[in-house]
N, C-alpha and C positions, 0 to 999 in steps of 0.2 A: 342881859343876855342869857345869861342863867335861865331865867323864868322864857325867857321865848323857846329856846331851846325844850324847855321841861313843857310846853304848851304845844308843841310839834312832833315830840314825841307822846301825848297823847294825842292828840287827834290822830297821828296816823295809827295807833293801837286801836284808837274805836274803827277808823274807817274800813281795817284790814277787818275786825271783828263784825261789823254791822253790814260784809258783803253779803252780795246774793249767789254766791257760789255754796252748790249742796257741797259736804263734804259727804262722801263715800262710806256712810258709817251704816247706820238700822234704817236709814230712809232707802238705801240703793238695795237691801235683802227682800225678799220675800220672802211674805207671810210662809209658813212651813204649819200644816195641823198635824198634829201628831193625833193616833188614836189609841186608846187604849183599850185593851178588854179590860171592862170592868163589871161584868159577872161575876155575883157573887158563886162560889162553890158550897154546896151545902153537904152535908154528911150524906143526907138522903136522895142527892140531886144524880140525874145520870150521868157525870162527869167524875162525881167522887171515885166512883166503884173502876176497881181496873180492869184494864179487858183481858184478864188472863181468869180473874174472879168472875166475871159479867160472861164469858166465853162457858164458862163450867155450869151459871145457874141456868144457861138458855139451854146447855143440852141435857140437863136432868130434867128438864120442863115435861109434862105429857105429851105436847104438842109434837116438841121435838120425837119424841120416844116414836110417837104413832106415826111420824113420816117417817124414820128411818126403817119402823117396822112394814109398811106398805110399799116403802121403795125394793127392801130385800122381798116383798111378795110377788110384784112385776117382773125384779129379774129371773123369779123363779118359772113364771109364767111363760118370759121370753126363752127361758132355757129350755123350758120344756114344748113349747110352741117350734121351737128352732128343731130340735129334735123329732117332733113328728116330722116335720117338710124334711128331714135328710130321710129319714127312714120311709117315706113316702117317694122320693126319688131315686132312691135305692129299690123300692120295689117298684117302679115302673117298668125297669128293665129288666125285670126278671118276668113281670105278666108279659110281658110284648116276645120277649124269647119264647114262653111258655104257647103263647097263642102262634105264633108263628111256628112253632113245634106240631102242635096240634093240626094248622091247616095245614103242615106237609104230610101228618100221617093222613088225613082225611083225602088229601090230592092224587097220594101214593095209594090207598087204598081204594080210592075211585078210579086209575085208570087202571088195574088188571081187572076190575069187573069191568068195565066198560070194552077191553078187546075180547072178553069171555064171551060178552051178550051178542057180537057183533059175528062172533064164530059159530054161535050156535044157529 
């Protein structure tokens, strides 16, 4: 009895063991790809250098120097181009008074000779 008993309890250990039920373990996960950077960094590489250090060589550069020097000459340009056109419409209206000054003395002074020549 012994032995049939010890012969029933394994087979039912294999049979529970030898199912076709998945258990829920690395077969039900998904694959997951992790990436990595894996760039190297090198002393001399553009990454090394900080951008407070990399921010300083770029404006002592020539380049930089000559644009900012051409930019301040534009606006000098624009400042001084702005200032003709005021000072050019500032005097508009002082030619336009001036001329309308003018044809009133020419008008004024064209009609008393005109009732002169007509009396004589």
């Amino acid at each position: 009895m012994k032995n049939l008993l010890a012969a029933i309890f394994i087979f039912t250990i294999l049979f529970t063991a030898c199912s076709k039920k998945e258990s829920p373990g690395f077969g039900a996960e998904q694959e997951v790809k992790v990436r990595y950077d894996t760039a190297a960094v090198d002393s001399f590489s553009t990454g090394a250098v900080s951008v407070d250090i990399a921010r300083k060589i770029r404006m002592s550069s020539p380049q930089y120097i000559d644009s900012v020097k051409q930019a301040k000459k534009l606006l000098e340009e624009e400042n001084k181009l702005k200032a003709e056109l005021e000072k050019e419409k500032k005097g508009k209206p002082e030619e336009e008074k001036k001329k309308a000054e003018a044809e009133k003395k020419q008008k004024s002074s064209e009609k008393p000779s005109a009732p002169e020549t007509k009396t004589e």
